[in-house]
N, C-alpha and C positions, 0 to 999 in steps of 0.2 A: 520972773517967769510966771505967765499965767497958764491955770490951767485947772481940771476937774479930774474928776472921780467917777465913771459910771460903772453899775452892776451891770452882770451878764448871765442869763441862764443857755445853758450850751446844749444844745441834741449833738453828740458826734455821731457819726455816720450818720447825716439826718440826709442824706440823697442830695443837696444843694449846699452851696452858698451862700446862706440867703440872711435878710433882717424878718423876722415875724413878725412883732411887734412890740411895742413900748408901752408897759402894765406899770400899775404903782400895787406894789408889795402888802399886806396887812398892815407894816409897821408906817406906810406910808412914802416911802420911798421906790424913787425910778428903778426897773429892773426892764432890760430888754433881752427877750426873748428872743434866739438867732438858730443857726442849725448849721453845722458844716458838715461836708462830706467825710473831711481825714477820721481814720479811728484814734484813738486815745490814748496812743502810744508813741513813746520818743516825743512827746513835746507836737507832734504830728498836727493834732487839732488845737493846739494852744497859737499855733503859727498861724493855723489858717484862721481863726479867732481876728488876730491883730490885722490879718491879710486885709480880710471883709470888710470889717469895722473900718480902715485904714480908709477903701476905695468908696464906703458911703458917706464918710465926713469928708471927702476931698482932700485929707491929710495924705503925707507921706509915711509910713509904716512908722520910722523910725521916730515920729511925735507919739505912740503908742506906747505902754509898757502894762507887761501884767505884773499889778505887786499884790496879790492876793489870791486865792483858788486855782492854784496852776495843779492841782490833781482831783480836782471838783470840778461839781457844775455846774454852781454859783462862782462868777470870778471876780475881781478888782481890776480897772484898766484905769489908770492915768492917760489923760490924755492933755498935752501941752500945744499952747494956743486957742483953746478955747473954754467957756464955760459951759454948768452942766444944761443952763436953758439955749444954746446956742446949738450944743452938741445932740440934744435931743430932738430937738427940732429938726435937723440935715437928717437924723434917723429914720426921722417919719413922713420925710417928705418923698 
């Protein structure tokens, strides 16, 4: 299985769907910047997270999984099938 690790910073309730952009961190590291509409609760915005993410890599949701920050705003997303310079790249394009 191949596959990567991207950070995520979340706006919930940020009015859209959307990707903002792909920043590197002080420590150096990729953090993309996203916003969804759901609010923060029941898992609500953690869904639509994987939803978005899913439909701008051209994956299918379930190659997605959050294993980190599922009550934050910083998150952890696996993502299987691709790498992190493959996956960032489809982000910003």
């Amino acid at each position: 299985m191949t596959g990567c690790r991207i950070r995520v910073r979340v706006t919930p309730r940020g009015g859209a769907n959307r990707i903002d952009a792909v920043e590197t961190d002080a420590a150096g590291q990729s953090l993309v910047r996203m916003r969804v509409r759901a609010a923060p609760t029941d898992g609500e915005a953690n869904a639509a997270v994987i939803v978005t993410l899913a439909q701008a890599l051209g994956l299918p949701k379930s190659r997605l999984a959050l294993i980190a920050g599922q009550s934050a705003r910083i998150k952890t997303l696996a993502i299987d099938g691709l790498d992190e310079v493959e996956a960032l790249g489809r982000l910003i394009a």
